[in-house]
C-alpha positions in Angstrom: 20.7 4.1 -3.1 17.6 1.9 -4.2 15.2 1.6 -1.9 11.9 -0.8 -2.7 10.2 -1.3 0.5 9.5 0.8 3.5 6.9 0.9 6.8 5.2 3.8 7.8 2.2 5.1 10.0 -0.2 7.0 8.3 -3.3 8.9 10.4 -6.4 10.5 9.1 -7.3 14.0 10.7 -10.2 13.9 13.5 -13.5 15.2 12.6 -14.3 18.7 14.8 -16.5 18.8 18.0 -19.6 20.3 17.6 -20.5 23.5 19.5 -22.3 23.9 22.3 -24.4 27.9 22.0 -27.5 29.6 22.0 -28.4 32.7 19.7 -27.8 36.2 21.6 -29.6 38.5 20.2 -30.6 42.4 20.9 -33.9 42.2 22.6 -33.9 38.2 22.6 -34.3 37.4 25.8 -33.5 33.3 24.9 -32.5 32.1 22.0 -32.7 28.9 20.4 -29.6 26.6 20.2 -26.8 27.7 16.7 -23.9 25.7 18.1 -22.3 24.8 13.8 -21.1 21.1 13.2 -17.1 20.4 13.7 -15.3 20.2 10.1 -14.4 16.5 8.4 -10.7 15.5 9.3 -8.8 15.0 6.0 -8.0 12.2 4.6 -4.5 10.7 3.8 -4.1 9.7 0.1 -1.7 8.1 -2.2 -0.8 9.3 -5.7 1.7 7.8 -8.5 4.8 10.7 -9.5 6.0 9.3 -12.4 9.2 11.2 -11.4 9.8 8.6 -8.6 12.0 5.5 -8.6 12.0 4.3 -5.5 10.9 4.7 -1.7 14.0 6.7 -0.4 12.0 9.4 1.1 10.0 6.8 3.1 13.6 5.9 4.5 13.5 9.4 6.8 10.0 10.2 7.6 7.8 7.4 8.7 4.5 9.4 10.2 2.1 10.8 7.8 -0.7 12.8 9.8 -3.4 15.1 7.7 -5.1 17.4 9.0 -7.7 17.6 11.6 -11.5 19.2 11.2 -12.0 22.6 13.2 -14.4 22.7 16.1 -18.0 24.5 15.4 -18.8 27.7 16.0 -21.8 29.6 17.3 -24.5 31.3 14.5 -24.8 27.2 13.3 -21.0 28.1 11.7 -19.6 24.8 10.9 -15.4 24.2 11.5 -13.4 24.0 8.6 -12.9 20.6 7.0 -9.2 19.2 7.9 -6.6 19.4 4.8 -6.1 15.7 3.1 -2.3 15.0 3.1 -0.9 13.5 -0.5 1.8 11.3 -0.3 3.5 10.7 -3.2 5.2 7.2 -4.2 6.6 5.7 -7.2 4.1 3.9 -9.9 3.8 -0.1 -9.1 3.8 0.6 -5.1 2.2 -2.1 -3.3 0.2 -1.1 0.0 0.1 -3.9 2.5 -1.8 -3.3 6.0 0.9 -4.1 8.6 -1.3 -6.1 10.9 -2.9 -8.5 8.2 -0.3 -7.9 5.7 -3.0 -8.3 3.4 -2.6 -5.6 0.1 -5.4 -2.7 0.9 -3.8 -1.0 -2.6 -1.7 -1.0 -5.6 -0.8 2.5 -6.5 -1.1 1.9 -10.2 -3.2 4.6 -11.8 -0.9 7.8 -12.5 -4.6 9.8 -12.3 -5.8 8.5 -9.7 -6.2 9.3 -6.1 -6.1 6.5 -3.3 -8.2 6.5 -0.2 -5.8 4.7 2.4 -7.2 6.3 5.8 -10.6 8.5 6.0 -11.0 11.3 8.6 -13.7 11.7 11.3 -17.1 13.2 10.5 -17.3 16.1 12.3 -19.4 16.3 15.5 -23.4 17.6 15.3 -23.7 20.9 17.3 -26.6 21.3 20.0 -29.0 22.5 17.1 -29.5 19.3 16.2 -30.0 18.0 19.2 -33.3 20.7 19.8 -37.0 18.9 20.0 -40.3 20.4 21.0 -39.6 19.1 24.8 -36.0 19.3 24.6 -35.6 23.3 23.2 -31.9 24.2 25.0 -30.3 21.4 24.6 -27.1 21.7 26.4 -24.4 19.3 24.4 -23.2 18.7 21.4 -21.3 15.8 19.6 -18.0 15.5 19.4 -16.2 14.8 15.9 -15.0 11.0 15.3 -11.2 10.1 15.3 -9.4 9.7 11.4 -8.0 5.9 10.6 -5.1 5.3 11.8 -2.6 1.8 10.7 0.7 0.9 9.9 1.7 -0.1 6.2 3.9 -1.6 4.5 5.3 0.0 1.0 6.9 -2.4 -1.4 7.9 -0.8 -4.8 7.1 -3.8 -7.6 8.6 -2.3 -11.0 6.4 -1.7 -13.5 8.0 -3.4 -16.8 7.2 -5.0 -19.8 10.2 -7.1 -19.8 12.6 -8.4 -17.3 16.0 -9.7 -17.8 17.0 -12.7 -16.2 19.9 -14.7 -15.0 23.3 -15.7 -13.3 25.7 -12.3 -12.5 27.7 -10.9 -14.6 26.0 -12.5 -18.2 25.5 -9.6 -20.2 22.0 -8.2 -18.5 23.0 -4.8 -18.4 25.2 -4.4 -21.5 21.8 -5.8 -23.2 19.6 -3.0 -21.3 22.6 -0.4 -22.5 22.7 -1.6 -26.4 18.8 -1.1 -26.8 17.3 1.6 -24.4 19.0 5.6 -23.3 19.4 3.7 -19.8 23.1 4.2 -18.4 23.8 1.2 -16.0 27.3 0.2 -14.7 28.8 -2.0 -16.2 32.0 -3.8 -15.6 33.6 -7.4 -16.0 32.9 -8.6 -12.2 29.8 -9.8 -10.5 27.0 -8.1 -8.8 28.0 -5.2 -10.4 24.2 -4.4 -10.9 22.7 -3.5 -7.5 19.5 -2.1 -8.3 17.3 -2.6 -10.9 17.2 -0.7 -13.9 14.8 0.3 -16.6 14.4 1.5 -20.1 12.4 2.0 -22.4 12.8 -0.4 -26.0 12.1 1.9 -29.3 12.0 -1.7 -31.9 10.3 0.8 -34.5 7.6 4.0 -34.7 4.8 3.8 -32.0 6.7 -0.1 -31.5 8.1 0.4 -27.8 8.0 -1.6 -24.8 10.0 -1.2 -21.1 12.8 -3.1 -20.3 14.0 -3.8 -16.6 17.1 -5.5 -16.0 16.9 -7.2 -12.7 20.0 -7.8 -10.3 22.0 -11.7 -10.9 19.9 -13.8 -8.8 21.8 -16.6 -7.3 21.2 -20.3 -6.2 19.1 -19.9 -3.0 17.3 -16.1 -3.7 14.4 -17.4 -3.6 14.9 -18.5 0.2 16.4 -14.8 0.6 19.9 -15.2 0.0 21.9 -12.5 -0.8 19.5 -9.8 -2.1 16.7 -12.4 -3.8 13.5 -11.0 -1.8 15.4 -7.7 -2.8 15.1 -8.1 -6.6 12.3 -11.2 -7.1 9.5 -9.3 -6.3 10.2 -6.9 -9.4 9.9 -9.9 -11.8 6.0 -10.8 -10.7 4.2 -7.8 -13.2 6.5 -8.4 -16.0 4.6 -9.9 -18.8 7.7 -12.1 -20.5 11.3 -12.5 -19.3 14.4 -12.9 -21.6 16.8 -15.4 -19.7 20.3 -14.5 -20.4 22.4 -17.5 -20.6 26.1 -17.5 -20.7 27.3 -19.8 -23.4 31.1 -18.8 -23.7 32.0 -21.1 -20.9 34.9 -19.1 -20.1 34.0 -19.3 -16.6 33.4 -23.5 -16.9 30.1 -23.1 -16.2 27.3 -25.5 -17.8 24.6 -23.1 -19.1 22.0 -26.1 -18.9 22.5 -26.1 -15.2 22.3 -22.6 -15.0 19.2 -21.8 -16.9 17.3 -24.4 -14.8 18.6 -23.0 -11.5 17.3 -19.4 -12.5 13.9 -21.3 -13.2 14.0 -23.5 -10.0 14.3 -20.0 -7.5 11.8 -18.1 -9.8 9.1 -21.0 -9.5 9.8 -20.9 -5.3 9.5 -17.4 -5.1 6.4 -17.2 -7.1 4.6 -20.7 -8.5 2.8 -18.6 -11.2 6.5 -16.8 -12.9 6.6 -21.5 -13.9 4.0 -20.0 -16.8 5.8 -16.6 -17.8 6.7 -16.8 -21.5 10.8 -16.8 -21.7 12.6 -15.9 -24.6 16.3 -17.1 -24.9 19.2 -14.7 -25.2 22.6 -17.4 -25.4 25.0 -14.8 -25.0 28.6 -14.0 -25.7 28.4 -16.6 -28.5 31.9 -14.3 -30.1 34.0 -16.0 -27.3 32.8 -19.6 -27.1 35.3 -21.7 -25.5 33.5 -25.7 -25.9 31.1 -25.4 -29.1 29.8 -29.3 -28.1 28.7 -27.5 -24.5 27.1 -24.5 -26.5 25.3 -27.2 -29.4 24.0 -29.6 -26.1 22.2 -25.8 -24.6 20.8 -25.4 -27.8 19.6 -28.8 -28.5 18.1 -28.8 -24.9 16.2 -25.8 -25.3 14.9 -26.8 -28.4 13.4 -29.8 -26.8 11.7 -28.0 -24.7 10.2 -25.7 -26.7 12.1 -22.6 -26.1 13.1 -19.9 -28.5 16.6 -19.3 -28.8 18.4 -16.1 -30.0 22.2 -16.5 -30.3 23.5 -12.8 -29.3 26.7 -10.8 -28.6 25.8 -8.2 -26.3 29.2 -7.0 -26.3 29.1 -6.7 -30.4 25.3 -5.9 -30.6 25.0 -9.3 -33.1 21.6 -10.4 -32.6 20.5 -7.9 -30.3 17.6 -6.2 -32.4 16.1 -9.5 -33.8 15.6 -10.6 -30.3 14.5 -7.2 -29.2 11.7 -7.5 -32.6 10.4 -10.4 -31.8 10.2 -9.4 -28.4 7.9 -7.0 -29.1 6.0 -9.2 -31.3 5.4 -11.9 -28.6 4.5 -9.1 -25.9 1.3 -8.2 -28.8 0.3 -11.4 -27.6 0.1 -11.3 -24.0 -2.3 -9.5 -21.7 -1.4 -6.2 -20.1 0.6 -5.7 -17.0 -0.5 -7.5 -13.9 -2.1 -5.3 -11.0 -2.4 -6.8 -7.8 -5.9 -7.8 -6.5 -6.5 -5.8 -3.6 -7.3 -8.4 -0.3 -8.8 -6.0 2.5 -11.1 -3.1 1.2 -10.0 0.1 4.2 -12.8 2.0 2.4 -15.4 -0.3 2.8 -18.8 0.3 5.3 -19.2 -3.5 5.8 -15.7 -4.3 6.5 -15.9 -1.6 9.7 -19.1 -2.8 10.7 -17.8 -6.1 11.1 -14.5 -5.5 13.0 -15.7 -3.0 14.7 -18.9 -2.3 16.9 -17.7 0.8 18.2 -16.7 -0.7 22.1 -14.9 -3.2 24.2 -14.7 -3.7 27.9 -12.0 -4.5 30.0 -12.2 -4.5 33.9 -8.8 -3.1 35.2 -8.4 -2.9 39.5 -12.3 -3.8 39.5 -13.2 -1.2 37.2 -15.0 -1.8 33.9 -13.6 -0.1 31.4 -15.3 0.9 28.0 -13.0 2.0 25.5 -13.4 2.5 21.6 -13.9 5.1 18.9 -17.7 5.1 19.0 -18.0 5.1 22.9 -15.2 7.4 23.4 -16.9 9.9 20.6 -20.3 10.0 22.4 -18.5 9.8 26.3 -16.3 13.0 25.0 -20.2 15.1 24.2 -21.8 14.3 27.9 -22.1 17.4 29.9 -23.2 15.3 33.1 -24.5 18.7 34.5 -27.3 18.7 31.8 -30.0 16.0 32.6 -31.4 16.2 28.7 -27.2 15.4 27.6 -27.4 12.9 30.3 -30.6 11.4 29.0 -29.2 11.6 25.8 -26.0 9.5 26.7 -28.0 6.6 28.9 -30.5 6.6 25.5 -27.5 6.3 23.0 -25.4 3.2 24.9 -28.2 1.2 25.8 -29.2 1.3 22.1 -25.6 0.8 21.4 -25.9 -2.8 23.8 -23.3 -1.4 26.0 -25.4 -1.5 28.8 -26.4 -5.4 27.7 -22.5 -6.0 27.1 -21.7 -4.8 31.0 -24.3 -7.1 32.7 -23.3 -10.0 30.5 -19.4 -8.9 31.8 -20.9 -9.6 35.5 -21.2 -5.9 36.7 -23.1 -5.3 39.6 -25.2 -1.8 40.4 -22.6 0.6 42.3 -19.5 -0.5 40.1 -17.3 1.9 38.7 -17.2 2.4 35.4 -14.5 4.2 33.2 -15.0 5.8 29.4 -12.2 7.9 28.5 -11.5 10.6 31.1 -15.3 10.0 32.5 -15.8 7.7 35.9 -19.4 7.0 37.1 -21.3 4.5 39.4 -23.6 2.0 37.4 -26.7 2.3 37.8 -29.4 0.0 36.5 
């Protein structure tokens, strides 16, 4: 079974707390704080296998979680950083963020690792929290919590060259005549499900890949029958060849037919109107109406397209349209790659989105939530007046405190952070 799109959740791994310990020592009475730093959570990232051809394994497992950091130790040990998990997908996968659908990547590079979701810096033990009036301090910080968002996989084949047109014209016999690829074939439509590709040997070091894309009907472009299913691998092919049927054993008008093919490409996808197309007028051995075949040909001439009379069936034709296929493609720049929309890995873009907070007041209590304020909430040891300090120093430089009064709370009122309740006070 082809599959060429999928939806999955993918999670970073949580940085490690930091550690909360002094050093014990034989005849030291007191020692200093050593609690170590918690370990980086890992990282989920994407890779190209070159052995893949399509998303099947997506169609199973749908949650891809890497590791987490380890918690600090005493003696200033820091955790262990969090394994990164690799997920492998086929080359020309699309990444699209589920709740902007905008593309964060396109998995393009075979030697090259992508970034999708980071994991949480680890938390800062209580060494670093030591200062000539604060010498035992008696908290730590804990580690920050890994990305976490829903994508959207959408496998866009990497091809040279697509084939084009109506069910059932000769696509695949075409693909079968000049590449190793082995695709059904038989005398009844649709009898290409999925695409297939191969790779085009015209001469030494002359080669170039060859996809031959499912019939696409009147209406695909609107998502009839499979269109969505098969479109999308047409937009990084550098040149089609549209197969036209010119027998007319079937009394169709090949006229009409090229310039419905055209018409749903165009509404899928207003830049495939400037693909170059080369012209394969196929099954010319069994033409039934040579005035219907001469009328394509003097149409296409008039518009400026090459022609190449061909018998798939017979292999006439077939390898000077395959030459000067190659010849055209010297012409052309190189495969498209997607332009990536929303940067996951950029500083600015979190900064903006994100200020680490929001309040909500739920049954009269205002409720701070968010992976900054839940990160430092998590470290208070309300027991400790220095953590204490700490915490009242760290969210009023935060503006959480500014953010509460300008939500209308009064001095007494509850407020919630995580598992932590406590009376505001001013």
């Amino acid at each position: 079974m082809f599959i060429d799109k999928a939806k999955i959740l993918i999670k970073a791994g949580n940085g490690g707390n930091g550690a909360i310990a002094f050093h014990r020592e034989k005849y030291v009475a007191a020692g200093g704080p050593d609690g170590g730093d918690g370990g980086k959570g890992g990282n989920v990232i994407f890779r190209v296998d070159l052995g893949l051809t399509t998303l099947m394994d997506f169609r199973y497992k749908r949650k891809y979680v890497a590791e987490s950091g380890e918690q600090g130790r005493k003696s200033r040990m820091n955790g262990k950083n969090g394994a990164n998990i690799i997920i492998n997908v086929p080359q020309g996968t699309v990444v699209r963020d589920v709740e902007t659908n905008k593309i964060i990547a396109d998995i393009y590079e075979p030697d090259k690792d992508y970034i999708l979701a980071k994991g949480g810096n680890g938390g800062w033990g209580n060494a670093h929290f030591a200062t000539a009036t604060r010498q035992t301090p008696n908290f730590a910080k804990n580690g920050q919590k890994g990305d976490e968002r829903e994508v959207y996989l959408e496998l866009k084949l990497l091809a040279d060259v697509g084939l084009v047109g109506f069910p059932n014209v000769g696509k695949s016999t075409i693909l079968s005549r000049t590449t190793k690829a082995d695709p059904k074939i038989a005398n009844y439509h649709f009898t290409t499900l999925e695409p297939n590709l191969g790779v085009v040997s015209v001469d030494e070091h002359m080669n170039f890949v060859l996809a031959d894309i499912p019939g696409i009907i009147e209406g695909a472009s609107e998502g009839v029958g499979l269109g969505h299913e098969f479109l999308r691998h047409i937009e990084r092919t550098r040149l089609l060849i549209h197969v036209v049927d010119v027998s007319g054993i079937e009394g169709r008008n090949p006229i009409e037919d090229f310039d419905i093919i055209n018409n749903e490409l165009v509404m899928y996808n207003m830049e495939l109107e400037n693909r170059p197309q080369i012209i394969a007028a196929n099954k010319t051995d069994i033409i039934q109406d040579q005035e219907v075949y001469q009328s394509f040909l003097d149409e296409m001439d008039k518009r400026g397209y090459k022609v190449f009379p061909i018998s798939a069936a017979t292999n006439q034709g077939v390898a000077e349209l395959m030459k000067y296929t190659y010849t055209e493609l010297q012409k052309l720049p190189p495969i498209q790659e997607f332009d990536i929309e929303l940067d996951v890995n950029e500083v600015e873009f979190i900064d903006k989105t994100d200020k680490g907070f929001e309040i909500t007041k739920e049954d009269g209590v205002y409720v701070v939530s968010g992976s900054w304020i839940e990160a430092v909430g998590g470290s208070v040891n309300f027991a400790d007046e220095d953590s204490l300090q700490f915490f009242q120093y760290a969210i009023k430089n935060r503006g959480v405190i500014d953010a509460l009064v300008e939500e209308g709370i009064k001095e007494g009122d509850t407020v919630r952070i995580g598992d932590l309740e406590f009376d505001f006070v001013l």
